[in-house]
N, C-alpha and C positions, 0 to 999 in steps of 0.2 A: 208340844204338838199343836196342829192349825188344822182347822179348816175350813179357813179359807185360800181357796184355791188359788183367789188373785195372783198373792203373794209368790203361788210356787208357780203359776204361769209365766210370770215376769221373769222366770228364770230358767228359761227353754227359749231358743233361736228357733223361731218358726216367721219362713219369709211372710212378708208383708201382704193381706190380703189372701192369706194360702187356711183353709181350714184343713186342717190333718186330722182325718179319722185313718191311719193308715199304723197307728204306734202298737200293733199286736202285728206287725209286720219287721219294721225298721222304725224303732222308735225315734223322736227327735234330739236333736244335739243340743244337751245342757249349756247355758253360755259359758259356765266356767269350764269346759271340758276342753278348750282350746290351748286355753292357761294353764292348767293343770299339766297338761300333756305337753307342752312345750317348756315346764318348768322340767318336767324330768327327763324330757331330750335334754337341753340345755346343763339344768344346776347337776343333775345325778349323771345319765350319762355319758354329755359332755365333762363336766368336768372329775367325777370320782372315776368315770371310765369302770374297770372292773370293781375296783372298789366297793360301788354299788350296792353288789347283794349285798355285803354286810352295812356298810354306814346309811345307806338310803331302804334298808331292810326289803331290801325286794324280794329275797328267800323264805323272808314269812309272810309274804303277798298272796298268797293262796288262800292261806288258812283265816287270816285277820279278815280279808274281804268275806269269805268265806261267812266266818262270825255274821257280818253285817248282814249279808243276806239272808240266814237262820230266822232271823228276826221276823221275816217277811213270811216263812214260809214253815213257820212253826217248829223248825229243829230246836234241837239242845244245843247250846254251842260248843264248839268243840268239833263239830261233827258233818262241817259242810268244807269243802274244799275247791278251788275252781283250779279251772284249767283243761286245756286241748279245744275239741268241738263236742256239739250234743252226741252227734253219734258215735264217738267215741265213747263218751260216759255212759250211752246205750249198752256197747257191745260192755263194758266193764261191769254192769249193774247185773246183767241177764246172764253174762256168763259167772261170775261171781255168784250168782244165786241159784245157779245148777248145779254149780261142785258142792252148796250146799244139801241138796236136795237131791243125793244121786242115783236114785231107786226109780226115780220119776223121767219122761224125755218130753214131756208137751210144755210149750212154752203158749200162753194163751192169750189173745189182743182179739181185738176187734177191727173192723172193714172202718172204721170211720179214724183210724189212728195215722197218725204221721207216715207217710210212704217210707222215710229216711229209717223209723222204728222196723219196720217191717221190712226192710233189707237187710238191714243189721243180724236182726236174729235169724231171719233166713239163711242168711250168709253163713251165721255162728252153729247153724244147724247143720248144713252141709258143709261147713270143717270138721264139728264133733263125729258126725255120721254116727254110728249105734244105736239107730231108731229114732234119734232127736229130731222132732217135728217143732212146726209153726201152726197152731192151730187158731182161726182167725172167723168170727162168728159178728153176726149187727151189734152194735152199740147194744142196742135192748136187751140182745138175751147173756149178756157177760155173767152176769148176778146164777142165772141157773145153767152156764156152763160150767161151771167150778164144780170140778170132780176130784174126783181120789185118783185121778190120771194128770192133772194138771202137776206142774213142776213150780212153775213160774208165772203169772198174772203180771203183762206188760199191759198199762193201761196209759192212754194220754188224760190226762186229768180231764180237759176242755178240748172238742173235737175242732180243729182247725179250719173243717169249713163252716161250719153250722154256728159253732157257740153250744153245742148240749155241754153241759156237765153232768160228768155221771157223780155219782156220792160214793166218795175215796172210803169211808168208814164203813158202810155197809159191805164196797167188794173185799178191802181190805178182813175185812171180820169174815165174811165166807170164806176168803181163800186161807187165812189162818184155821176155819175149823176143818178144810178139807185137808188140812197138812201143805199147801202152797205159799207161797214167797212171793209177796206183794212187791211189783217194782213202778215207782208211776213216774212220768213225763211231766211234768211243771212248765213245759214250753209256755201254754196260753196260761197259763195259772199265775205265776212268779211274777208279783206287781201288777195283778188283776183281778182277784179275788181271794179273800181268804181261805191260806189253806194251813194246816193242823194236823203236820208230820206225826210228829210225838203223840199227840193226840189217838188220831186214827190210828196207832203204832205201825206206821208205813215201814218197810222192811229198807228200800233204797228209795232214793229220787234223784232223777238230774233234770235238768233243764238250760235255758240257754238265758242269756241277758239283752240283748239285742233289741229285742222285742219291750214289755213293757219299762224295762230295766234301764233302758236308756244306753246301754256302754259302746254303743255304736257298730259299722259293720265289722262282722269277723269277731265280734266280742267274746271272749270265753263263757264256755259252759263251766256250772258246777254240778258237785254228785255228792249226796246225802247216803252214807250209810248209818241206820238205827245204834245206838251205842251197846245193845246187846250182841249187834255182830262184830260189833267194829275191830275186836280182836282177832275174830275167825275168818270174816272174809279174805278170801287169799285173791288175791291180783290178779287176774286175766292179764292184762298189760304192766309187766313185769318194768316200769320203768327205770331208770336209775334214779328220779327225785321221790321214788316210793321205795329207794332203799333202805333201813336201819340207817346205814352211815355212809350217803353220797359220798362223804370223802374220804375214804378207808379204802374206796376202789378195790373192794371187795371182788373177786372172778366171780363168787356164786352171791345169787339174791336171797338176802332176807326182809321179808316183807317190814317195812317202817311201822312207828304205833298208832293204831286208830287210824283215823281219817287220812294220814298221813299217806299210806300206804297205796290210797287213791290217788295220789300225784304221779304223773306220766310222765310228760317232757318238760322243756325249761318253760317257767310262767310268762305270758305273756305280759309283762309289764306294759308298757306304752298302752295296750287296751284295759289292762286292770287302771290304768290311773286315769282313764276316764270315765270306769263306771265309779272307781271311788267317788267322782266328782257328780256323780248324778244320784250316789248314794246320798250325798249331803241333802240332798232334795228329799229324798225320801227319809229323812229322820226327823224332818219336819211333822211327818204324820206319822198314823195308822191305817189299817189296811181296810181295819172297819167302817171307819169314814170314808176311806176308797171307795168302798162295797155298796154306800149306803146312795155317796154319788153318782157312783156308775152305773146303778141302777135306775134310778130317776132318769140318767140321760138317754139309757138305751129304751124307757118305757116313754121316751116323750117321743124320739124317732122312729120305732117299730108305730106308733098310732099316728103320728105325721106321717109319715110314707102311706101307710094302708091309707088314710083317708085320699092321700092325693095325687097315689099312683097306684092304683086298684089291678094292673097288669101285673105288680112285679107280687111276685109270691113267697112271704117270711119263713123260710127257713130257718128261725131259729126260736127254739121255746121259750115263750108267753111266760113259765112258771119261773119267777125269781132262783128255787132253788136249783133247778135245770140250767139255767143260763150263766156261762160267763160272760166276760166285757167285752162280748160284739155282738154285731147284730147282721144276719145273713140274710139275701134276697133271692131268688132264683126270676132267671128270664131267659129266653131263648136264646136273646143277643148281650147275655150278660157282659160280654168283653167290649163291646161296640158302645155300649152305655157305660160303662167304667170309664174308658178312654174318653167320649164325650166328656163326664164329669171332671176328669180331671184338666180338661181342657178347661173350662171353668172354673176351677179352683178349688175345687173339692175333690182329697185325694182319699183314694180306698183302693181294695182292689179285685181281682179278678181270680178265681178259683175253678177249676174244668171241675165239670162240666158246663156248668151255669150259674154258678155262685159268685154275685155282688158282695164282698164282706168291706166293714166297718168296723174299726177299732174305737174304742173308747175311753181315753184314760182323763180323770178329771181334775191331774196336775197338771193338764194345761189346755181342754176341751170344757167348754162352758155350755150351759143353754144357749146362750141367743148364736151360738158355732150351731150348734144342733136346728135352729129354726130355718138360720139363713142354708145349710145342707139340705134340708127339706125344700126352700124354696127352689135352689138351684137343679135339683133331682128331678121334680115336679115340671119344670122348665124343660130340660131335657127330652123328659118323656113326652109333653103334651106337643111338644113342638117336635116330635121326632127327630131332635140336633142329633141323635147316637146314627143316625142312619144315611155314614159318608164312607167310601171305600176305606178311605183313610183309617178309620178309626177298628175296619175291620180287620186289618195286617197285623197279625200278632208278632208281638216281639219277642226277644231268648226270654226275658223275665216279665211274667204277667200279674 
């Protein structure tokens, strides 16, 4: 293990002169993920063609990655599986954890959680219909909503515009004493802070890769179920690669073993072999010396900006343990100033209503990245650059 970050900098393609605070968004592209990914166009499958699954093992690509990511985000191994999108492993995790818990119909989250979470079960509420609700409360009061009504506790670990983190073990332990099924979202979490499934005895999680994990766009989600379910939960999405015996072509479905059973459709190979390739990066560390960095960088720019743009207003908690790895701003013309900055070189981005967000990942974000972002922000603002039509025409993706 390192930590020293040089070394794992050096090993991220980030253009020339470009500071990226953007990797809790679209993380950057590993250098080897090119190589990677055109060995197994090319060597697997060009040339084993189908071959593949078995000689180039891509049928146990799920679960092997799988493994790797465990590491990061406290499972047991054995018990993490990727594949499909986050909101699929959404709708898997929550509906999966209703058939466990059938006496109950509230599914419970918060106003600050992923829109994509909260259509999901929405959606999954009015298909089940029989009273099944979405009941959805501020980040703050989650902890004394947990009732003897609650079914399900869908939580996003790390709130996507702010940076709050709420503390997984405390709701997790409530929502176990009220008889509920803890399900949480690792989006902003998974290669951003430590987090401590087994630990906290988290019931499900999924999350996505993309983001700090590097595996590029479209990258697969995974989904954590607990190993004391991992027999019982039964499949929402009844795939055929979470069958017992894919190739027995079975007419009826029997759920696969353990984690297994979480497998939907065929894996996305060509994007698992590039987060493999960003994995190698991250075996170099721990998550703790992650935690310890990305803390110092986001306490050095939350006090640079205050000092030297006194307009913009931090939206995201001061308290270590409240914070994940970004750091949020509110301003009027938050889009206008985004666009500016990135006109400039410094990339973040833009969140409706008002929110400037800033990622911070420190395998390949440094201090003197963080001073010269301050400088250029500062710039921005004192000289009003954000304020051209141009910059005010919002695009499909902000």
């Amino acid at each position: 293990m390192t930590t020293d970050f040089t070394a794992t900098r050096a090993l991220f393609h980030i253009p020339e002169g470009m500071i990226y605070l953007d990797g809790n968004s679209l993380g950057p592209m590993p250098r080897a993920a090119a190589a990677r990914v055109a060995r197994t166009v090319t060597d697997e499958w060009g040339d084993m063609l189908i071959t593949g699954w078995n000689r180039a093992g891509w049928m146990a690509q799920p679960t092997r990655v799988g493994d790797r990511i465990a590491r990061l985000i406290g499972a047991e191994p054995g018990h993490v599986v990727m594949g499909d999108t986050l909101s699929i492993k959404v709708y898997q995790a929550i509906a999966s954890a209703l058939e466990m818990n059938p006496t109950r119909r509230v599914i419970l989250s918060d106003s600050g959680n992923f829109p994509s979470d909260l259509y999901m079960a929405d959606g999954l509420c009015r298909t089940l219909g029989q009273g099944y609700t979405l009941r959805v409360v501020a980040p703050e009061e989650v902890l004394d909503a947990i009732d003897e009504t609650v079914a399900v506790t869908m939580i996003t670990e790390v709130d996507y515009r702010t940076g709050r983190k709420h503390d997984m073990k405390a709701i997790t332990a409530r929502a176990h004493q009220k008889g509920a099924i803890a399900v949480w979202d690792l989006a902003h979490s998974a290669g951003a802070v430590p987090v401590d499934l087994a630990g906290c005895r988290a019931d499900f999680a999924v999350g996505c890769t993309y983001k700090y994990l590097n595996s590029g766009p479209g990258g697969p989600a995974f989904i954590y179920v607990a190993p004391r379910h991992a027999e019982a939960a039964r499949p929402a999405l009844s795939g055929w690669l979470g069958h017992e015996a894919p190739f027995a072509f079975d007419p009826d479905y029997r759920p696969g073993r353990g984690i297994e059973r979480m497998r939907v459709g065929t894996p996305p190979v060509l994007q698992l072999a590039a987060l493999e390739a960003a994995l190698d990066i991250w075996d170099m560390t721990n998550m703790a010396d992650i935690r310890t960095a990305s803390l110092a960088l986001t306490d050095q720019f939350i006090a640079g900006i205050e000092a030297a743009c006194p307009t913009l207003e931090l939206a995201t908690p001061r308290d270590h343990d409240a914070r994940g790895s970004q750091v949020s701003f509110r301003h009027p013309e938050g889009y206008a100033i985004m666009q500016a900055l990135i006109a400039h070189g410094v990339i973040g981005d833009f969140r409706a209503p008002d929110i400037l967000r800033f990622g911070f990942t420190p395998l390949y974000i440094g201090a003197d990245d963080v001073t010269r972002a301050i400088e250029i922000l500062a710039k921005v603002m004192a000289e009003a650059l954000w304020d051209r039509p141009d910059y005010k025409v919002k695009a499909r993706v902000t």
